[in-house]
N, C-alpha and C positions, 0 to 999 in steps of 0.2 A: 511159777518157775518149776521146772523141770527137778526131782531129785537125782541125785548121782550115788553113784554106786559107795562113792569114800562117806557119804550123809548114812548120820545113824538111826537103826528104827526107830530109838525112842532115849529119851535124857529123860533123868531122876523119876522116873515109870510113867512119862508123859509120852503116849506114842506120836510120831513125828508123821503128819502127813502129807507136810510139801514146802518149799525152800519161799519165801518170802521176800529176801530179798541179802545181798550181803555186801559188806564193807572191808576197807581195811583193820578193823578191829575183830571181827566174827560174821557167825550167820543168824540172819533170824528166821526160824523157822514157824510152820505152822501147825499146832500138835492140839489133841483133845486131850483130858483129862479121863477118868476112869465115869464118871455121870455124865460126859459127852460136849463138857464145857469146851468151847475154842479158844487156846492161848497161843500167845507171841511168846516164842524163847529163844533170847540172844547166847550162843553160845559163842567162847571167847577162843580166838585161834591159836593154836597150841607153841604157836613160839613166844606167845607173852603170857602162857603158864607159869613160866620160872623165875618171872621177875615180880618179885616179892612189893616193889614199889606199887605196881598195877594191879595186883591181890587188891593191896589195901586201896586203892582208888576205889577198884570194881565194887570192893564191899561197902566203901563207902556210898556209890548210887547206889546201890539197894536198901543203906539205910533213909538214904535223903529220898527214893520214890515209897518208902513205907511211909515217912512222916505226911506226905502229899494230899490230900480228900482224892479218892477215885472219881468224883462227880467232872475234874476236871482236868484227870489223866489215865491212864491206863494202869489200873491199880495192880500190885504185885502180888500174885498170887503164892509165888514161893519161888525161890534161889538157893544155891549153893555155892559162896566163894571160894570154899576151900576143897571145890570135887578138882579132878585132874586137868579138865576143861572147865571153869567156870562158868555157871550159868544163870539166867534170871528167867522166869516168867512173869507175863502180864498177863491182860483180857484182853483177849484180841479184840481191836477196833473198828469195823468193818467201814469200809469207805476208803476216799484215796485222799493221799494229801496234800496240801496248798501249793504245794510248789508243783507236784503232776497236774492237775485241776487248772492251774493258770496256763501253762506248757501246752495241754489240750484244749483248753477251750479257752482262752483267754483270759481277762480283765474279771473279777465277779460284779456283777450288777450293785448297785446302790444302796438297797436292801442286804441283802446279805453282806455286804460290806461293812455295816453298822451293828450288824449283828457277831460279824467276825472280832471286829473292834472290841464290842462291849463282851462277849467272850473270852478274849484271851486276858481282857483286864481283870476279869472276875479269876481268870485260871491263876494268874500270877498274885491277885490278891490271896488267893488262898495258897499257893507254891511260898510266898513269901513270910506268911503268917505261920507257916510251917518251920520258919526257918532255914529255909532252901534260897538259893541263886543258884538261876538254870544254868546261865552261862552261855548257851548255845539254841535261844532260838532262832529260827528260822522258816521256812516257809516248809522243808520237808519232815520237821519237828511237829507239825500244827497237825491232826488229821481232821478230816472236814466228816465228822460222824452226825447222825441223824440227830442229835437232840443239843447238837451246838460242838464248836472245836474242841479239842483233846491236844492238850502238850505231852508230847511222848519223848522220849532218850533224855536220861537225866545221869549219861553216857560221863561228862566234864563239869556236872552242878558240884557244887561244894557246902558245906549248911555253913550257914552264915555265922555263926558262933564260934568255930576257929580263927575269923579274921587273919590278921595279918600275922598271927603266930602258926600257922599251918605249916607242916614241916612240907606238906609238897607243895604249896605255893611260892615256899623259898630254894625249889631248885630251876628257875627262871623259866617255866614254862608256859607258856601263853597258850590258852588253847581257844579257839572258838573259827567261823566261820568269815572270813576278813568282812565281806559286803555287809554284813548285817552284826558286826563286833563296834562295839563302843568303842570310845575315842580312850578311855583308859585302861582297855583290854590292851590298846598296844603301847600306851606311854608309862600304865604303873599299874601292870596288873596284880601287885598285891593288894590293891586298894581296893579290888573289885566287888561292887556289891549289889542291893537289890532296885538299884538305877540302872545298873547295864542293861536287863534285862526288860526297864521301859525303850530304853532308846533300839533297842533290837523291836521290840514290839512295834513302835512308830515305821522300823525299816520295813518289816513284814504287811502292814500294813497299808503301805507305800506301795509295796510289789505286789499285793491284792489285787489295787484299785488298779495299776499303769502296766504291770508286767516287766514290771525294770525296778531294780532295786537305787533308792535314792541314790548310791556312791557307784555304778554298777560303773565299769572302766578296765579296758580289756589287761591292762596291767596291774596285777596284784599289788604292788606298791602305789601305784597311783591311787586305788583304791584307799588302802592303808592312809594314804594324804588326805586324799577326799574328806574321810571319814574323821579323822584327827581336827583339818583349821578349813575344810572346803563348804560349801553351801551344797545344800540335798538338792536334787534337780524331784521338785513338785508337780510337774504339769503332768496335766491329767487328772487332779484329785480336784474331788467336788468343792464347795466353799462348804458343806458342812462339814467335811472329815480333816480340811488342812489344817485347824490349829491343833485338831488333837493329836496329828504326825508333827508337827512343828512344834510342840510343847515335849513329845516325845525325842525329841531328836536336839536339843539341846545340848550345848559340844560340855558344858559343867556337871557335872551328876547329882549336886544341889539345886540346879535351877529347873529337874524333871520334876515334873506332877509323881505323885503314888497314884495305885490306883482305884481307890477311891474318888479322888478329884478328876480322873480320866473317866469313871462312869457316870459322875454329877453333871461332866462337860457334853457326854453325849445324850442324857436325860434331858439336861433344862437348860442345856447351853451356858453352865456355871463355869465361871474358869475361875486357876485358883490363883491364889495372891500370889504376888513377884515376890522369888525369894533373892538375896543378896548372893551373886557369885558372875564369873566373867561373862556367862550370857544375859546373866539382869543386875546387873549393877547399881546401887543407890548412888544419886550425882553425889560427887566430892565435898568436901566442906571448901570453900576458901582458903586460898593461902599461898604460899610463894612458891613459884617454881619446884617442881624437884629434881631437874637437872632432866639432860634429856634420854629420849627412849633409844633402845638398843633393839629391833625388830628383829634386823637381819642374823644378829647372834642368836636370836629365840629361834627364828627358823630352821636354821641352820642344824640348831641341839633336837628341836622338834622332828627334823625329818631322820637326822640318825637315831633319835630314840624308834620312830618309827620305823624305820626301815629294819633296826635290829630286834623289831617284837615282831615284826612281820615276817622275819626268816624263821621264828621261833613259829606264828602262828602258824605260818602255812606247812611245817613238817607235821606240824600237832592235829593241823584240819585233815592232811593224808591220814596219821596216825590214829585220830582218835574221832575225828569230825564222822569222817564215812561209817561208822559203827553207829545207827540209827536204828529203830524200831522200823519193822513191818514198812518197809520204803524200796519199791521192789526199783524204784527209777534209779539208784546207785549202781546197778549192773550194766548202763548207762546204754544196754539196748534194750526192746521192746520186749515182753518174757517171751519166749519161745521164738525168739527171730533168728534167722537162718539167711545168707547172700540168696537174693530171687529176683526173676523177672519175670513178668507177665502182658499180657493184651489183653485190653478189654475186647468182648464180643462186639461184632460189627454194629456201629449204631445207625441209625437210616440218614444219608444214602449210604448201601454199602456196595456200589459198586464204582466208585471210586477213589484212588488215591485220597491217599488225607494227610495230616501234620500231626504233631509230639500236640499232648494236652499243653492248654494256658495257663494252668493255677491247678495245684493240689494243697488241699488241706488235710491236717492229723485230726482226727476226733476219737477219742475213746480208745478202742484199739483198730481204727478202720481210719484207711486211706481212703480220702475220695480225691476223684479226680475229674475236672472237668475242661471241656477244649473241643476244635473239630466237630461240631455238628451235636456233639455229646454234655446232657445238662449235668449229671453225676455219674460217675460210674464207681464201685468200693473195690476194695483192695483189701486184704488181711494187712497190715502192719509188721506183721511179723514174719509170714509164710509167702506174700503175695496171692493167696489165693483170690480169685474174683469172685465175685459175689453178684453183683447184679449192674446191668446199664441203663441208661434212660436217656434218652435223646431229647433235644432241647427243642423240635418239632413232633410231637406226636401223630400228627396231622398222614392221612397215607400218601400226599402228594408234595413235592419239593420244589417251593417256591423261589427259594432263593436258602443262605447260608448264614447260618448263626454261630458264632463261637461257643458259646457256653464258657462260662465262669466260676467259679468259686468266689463269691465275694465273702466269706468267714466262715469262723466255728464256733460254736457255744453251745455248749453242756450238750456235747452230742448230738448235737443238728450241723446243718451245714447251711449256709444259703446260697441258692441256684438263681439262673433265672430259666424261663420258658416263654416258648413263642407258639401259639398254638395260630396257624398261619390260616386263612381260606382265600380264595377267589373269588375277585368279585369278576361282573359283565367287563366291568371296565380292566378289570386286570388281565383276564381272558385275552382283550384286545391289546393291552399293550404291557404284557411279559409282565407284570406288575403282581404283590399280593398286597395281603390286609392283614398288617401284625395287630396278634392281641398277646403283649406282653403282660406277666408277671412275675414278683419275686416271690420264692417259693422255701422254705425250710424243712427241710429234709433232714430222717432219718439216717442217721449215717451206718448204723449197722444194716436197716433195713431195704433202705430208699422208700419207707412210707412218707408220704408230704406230710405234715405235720398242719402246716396253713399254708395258704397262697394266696397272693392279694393282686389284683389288676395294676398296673401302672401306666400302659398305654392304648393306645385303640386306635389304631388309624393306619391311613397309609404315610404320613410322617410322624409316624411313632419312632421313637429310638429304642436301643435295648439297654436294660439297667444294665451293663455290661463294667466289670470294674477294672479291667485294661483301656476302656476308653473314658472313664470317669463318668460312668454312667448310673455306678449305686456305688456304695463304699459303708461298711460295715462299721459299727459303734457300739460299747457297752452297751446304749440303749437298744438298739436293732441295726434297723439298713434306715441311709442316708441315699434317695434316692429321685435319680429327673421324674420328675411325676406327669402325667396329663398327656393329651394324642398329640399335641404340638412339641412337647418337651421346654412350655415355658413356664413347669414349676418344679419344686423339689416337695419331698415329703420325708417324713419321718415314720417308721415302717415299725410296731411293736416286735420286741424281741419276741415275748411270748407267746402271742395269737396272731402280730401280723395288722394289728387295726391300726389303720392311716393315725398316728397321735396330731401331726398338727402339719399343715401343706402352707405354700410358702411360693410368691409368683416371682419368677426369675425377673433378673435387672432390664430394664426397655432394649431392644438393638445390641445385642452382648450373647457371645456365645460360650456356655458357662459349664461345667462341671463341676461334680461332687467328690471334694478328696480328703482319705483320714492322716492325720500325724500326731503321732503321739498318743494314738484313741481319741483323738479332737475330730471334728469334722470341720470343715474347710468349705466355701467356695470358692473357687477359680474363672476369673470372666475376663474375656478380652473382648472389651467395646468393637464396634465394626470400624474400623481406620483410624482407630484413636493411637494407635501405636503403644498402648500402656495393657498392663494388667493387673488387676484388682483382687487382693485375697481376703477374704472376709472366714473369721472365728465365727462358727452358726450356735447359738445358745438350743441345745438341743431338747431344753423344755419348751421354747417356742416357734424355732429357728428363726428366729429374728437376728442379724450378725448382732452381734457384741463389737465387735470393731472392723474398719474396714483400712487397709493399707494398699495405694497404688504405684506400681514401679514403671519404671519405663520396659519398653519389650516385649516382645511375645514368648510368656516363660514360661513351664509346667512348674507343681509345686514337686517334689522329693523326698519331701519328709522334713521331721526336726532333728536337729543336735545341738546340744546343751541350751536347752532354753532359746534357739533359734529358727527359725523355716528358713529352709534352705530352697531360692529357686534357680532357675539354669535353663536360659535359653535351649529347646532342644529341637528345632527345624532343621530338617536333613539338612540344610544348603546352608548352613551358617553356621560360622566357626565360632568355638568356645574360648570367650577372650575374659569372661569377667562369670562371677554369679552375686546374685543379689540374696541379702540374709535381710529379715522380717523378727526382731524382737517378740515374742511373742508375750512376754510381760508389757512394756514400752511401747511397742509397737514401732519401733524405729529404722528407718530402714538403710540396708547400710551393701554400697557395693565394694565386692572382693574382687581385685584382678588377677589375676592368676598368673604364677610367674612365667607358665609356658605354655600359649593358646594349645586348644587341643582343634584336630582339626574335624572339617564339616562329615558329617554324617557318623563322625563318635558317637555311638549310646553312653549316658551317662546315669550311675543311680547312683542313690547314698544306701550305703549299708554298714549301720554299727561305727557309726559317727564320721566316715570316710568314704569320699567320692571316685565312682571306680568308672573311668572313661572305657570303652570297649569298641574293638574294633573288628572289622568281617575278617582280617586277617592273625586274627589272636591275639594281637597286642594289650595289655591290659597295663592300666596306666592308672597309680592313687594317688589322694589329691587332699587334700589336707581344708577343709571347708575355710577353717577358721582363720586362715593364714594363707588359701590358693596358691599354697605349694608344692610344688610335686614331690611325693613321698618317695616313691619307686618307677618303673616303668618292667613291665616284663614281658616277654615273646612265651604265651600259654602252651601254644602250639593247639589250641583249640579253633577251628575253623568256625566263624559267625556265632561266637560265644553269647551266650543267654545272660539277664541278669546274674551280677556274681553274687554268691551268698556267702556271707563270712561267721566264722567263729569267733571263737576267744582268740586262736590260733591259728586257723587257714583262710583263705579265700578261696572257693571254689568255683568254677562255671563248667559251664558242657555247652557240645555242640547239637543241631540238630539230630545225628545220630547217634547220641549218647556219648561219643568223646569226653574224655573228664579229667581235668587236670584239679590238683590241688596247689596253691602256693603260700608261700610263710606269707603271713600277713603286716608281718613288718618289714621284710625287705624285697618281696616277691621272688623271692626263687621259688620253682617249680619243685617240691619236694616229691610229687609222686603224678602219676599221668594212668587212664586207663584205656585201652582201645575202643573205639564206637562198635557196635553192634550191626550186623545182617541180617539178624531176624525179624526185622519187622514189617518186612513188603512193602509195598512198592511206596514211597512217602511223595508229597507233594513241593513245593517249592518254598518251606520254612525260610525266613528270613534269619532267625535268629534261635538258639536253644532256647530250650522253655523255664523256665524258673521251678528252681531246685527245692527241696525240703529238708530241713534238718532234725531230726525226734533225737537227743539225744548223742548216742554215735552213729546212728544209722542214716543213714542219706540217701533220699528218694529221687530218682532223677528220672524225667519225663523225656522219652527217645521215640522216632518213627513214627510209627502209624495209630496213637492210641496206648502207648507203651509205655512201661515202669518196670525200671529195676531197681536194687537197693541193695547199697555195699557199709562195710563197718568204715568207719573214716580212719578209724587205728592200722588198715590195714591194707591200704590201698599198696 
């Protein structure tokens, strides 16, 4: 980030070389030492100089990160709490942090997942044996440095040896991050101690593997519930890593492992003894009745206890949360981004008309985009500038038309695919070509191919294409139709790309590969059987693990809350019912919806709610779990694109970049942007293209090959 003219040369003779990142608490800057050393220095913003209460906080993190081993945090090099601006220095950490690193590239692999685990257990073994509760980990607290994670901001830690007589623990403040805060942070946070900070671990580690934090729930109180008396949504996580988040996540702060028995669990699979409290309870002795239970009173007191720690947390997470070490992602746009649109260069054919890209993904600090004939093309993130294109026929002659795809991101790659097309005698004759598909993993700074692996050959080859369920991306790699007939799938290595294990599609069934939840899927509707079949693929063998059949010809949509959601979607047939898939149970269960939508609605899920769309703007939510209609709203967006939702808006656009934003819980249109003319001459898009969200910034695919990018604050 950018320094500003009001940023100082230099704090306590540390000179200042560039802004790192900042919070509602201070800034943290990036500054050398006088031998050349690189530190982090949080400086504290000057209208909480005068409050004498947050002195003695601030000085107390710096005594509890002195007390810390540096092996497994950012060791303090020197502070002053009683300069004019207070301030601290670390060792700067070089790398990015867990919560950017999943944000950009997904899910972490399996491996390092085990290794992030047995990490932070080691970090808080030692944080605790110091005497310290962090109080506030989380995913943008973790930095992901070369020789294993690093717990940084020890911003709301308190040392554990004041306990419950802490004079600031007795002026009701609750401070921490609500998604990844223990169940006693919000119901008696003076009892808070060095268990909170397993069950934040378990959350963090959760969001690793899925990308979703176990309690994650677009309402901060809901959350707060969740997390208090609710069940963690698990799926996605391996059978080795789930009892060690499910021992961590224990709603009693006596029934968490320390973490020593959380290293022994993931060494030799030792787990530790049940101890006595409301998550593991010894059966009762005999004896007579005690009269009966009172539930609804408990809840009742439970949710106003929470709801009143929640008002306290969430001022405290504005107030004190966002003041984070070296976390440039709290500026909540990309560093150096600026409102920009751009085109990519003509990719072949370039002489004519084309449509808005089908899929962009974020990697690193580069936008790729792929669509229209185009297999990547990059984008700066921040600037829009272009960078380079590559067409998804390299071939000098054009056979026919391929979309190009994004089918994912991880650790700076991207995956494409490619068709490298020729003629045969017999194509010559009859306008025909000869695909030789592959999926391909690209550089996303560079567009270097990284690997490229074959997946068909022929002239009924299909394209691993992931708008038609034709490849679909997983932790592991690509989940994809394999062979010149397209009657197998394959599993596709993340790293090099080698075929791990192929797998021959079901007899007479015309089938697809789809992910939810990071899971892979198949999807098969028998030839006139009128059913369809969804099979969980075990991605170490792809052999289904389970297979469940519905009546209907249905796409799958995704998960919410531990369900697959499908939904009949053939233009000519109206939306009267959807069918939900247990994904634990496997039970299948039909929803009817209290008010059909009608035939040729697009229908998606995004962020646990089903948003009907319509060529005339209408945008219509729908409540999976109950098929009820939420809202209905007139976007005033013409043949709107999947919508994409926040915490707090839904958005869609139109073919021409038209953009409307609406409240996500009642649909009003809170803000609207005109479509664009600069893109020439566009072809006859059916629908916009699906949008990007990094952040605050929002990438929206318009025209002929085009991106622009607005702040969402500011629309």
């Amino acid at each position: 980030m950018a320094l500003r003219a009001s940023d100082p040369p230099e704090v306590g003779g540390y000179r200042i070389e560039d802004r790192l990142g900042s919070g509602g608490m201070g800034v943290v800057y990036l500054a050398r030492s006088a031998s050349g050393r690189r530190l982090a220095i949080k400086v504290v913003h000057g209208q909480y100089a005068d409050d004498d209460e947050f002195r003695l906080r601030f000085s107390r993190e710096v005594a509890a990160a002195r007390q810390v081993s540096g092996a497994f945090t950012a060791p303090v090099v020197d502070a002053d709490a009683d300069a004019p601006r207070p301030w601290m220095a670390t060792l700067y950490i070089p790398g990015e942090n867990l919560g950017t690193r999943v944000r950009d590239h997904g899910p972490l692999p399996p491996d390092r997942l085990r290794e992030l685990a047995a990490g932070l257990a080691e970090a808080l073994r030692d944080i605790h044996r110091a005497g310290v509760v962090h109080r506030d980990l989380k995913p943008a607290n973790v930095m992901l440095a070369d020789d294993g994670p690093r717990v940084i901001d020890f911003g709301i830690s308190r040392a554990a040896e004041f306990g419950g007589a802490d004079a600031l623990t007795q002026t009701g403040r609750v401070m921490g991050t609500p998604p990844f805060m223990s169940p006693e942070q919000f119901s008696t946070p003076h009892d808070v101690g060095p268990a909170a900070d397993i069950f934040a671990l378990g959350a963090v580690v959760a969001y690793a593997a899925t990308g979703r934090g176990p309690f994650d729930s677009p309402s901060p109180y809901e959350t707060a519930t969740r997390v208090v008396e609710g069940a963690p949504e698990l799926d996605g996580l391996s059978a080795g890593l789930r009892p060690f988040v499910e021992l961590c996540l224990q709603k009693h702060p006596k029934s968490r492992p320390n973490p020593d028995e959380l290293l022994a669990l993931l060494r030799d699979g030792t787990r530790p003894n049940p101890r006595p409290g409301p998550d593991r309870a010894p059966d009762p002795a005999p004896g007579p009745p005690t009269g009966p239970r009172r539930p609804r009173r408990r809840r009742r007191l439970l949710l106003a206890a929470c709801a009143g720690a929640l008002l306290l947390a969430v001022a405290a997470s504005a107030a004190v949360v966002r003041y984070t070490g070296a976390d440039p992602v709290h500026s909540d746009l990309p560093p150096g981004w600026r409102p920009w649109h751009a085109a990519a260069e003509p990719a072949y054919p370039a002489d004519r008309a084309g449509g808005p890209f089908s899929s962009c993904g974020a990697a690193a600090r580069s936008l790729v985009c792929a669509g229209d004939d185009v297999k990547a093309a990059r984008f700066s993130l921040a600037t829009g500038r272009h960078a380079w294109t590559r067409p998804v026929d390299s071939t000098p002659d054009d056979f026919g038309s391929d979309e190009g795809s994004v089918l994912g991101v991880r650790a700076g790659h991207v995956y494409v695919y490619a068709n490298d097309e020729t003629e045969s005698a017999r194509g010559r004759a009859t306008g025909t070509s000869h695909a030789h598909y592959s999926v391909q993993s690209v550089d996303a700074a560079t567009g270097r191919v990284i690997w490229r692996t074959r997946t068909a050959d022929g002239d009924s080859a299909l394209a691993p294409d992931l708008q038609d369920g034709g490849a679909t991306a997983v932790p592991e790699g690509v989940v994809t139709v394999f062979g010149d007939d397209a009657r197998a799938y394959a599993l596709l290595d993340a790293d090099d790309g080698r075929i791990r294990w192929t797998r021959p599609m079901p007899d007479d069934t015309a089938c697809v590969v789809v992910a939810a939840a990071h899971l892979p899927y198949l999807v098969c509707r028998p030839d006139d059987a009128g059913t369809t079949s969804v099979s969980a693929l075990d991605t170490a063998t792809g052999k289904p693990r389970w297979t469940a059949v519905a009546k209907g010809s249905l796409d799958l949509l995704g998960q919410d809350h531990g369900r697959l959601i499908l939904a009949e979607t053939a233009p000519e047939t109206a939306h009267r019912a959807l069918t939900t898939v247990d994904a634990t149970t496997h039970r299948l269960l039909r929803v009817p919806l209290a008010r059909p939508q009608p035939a040729g609605a697009a229908v998606h899920l995004a962020r646990g709610t089903l948003y009907f769309t319509l060529g005339n703007g209408s945008v219509r939510a729908v409540s999976p779990r109950t098929g009820r209609r939420l809202w209905e709203s007139n976007s005033s967006v013409e043949f709107p694109g999947p919508p994409l939702a926040s915490a707090t808006h839904v958005y869609v656009a139109s073919p021409n970049g038209r953009l409307a934003a609406l409240d996500r819980r009642t649909g009003r249109v809170d803000a609207t942007r005109p479509g664009r003319n600069d893109a020439g001459p566009t072809g006859m898009a059916d629908s916009g293209a699906p949008l990007l969200l990094v952040g605050d910034a929002l990438y929206v695919p318009y025209g002929t090959r085009c991106v622009y990018s607005v702040d969402v604050r500011r629309l």
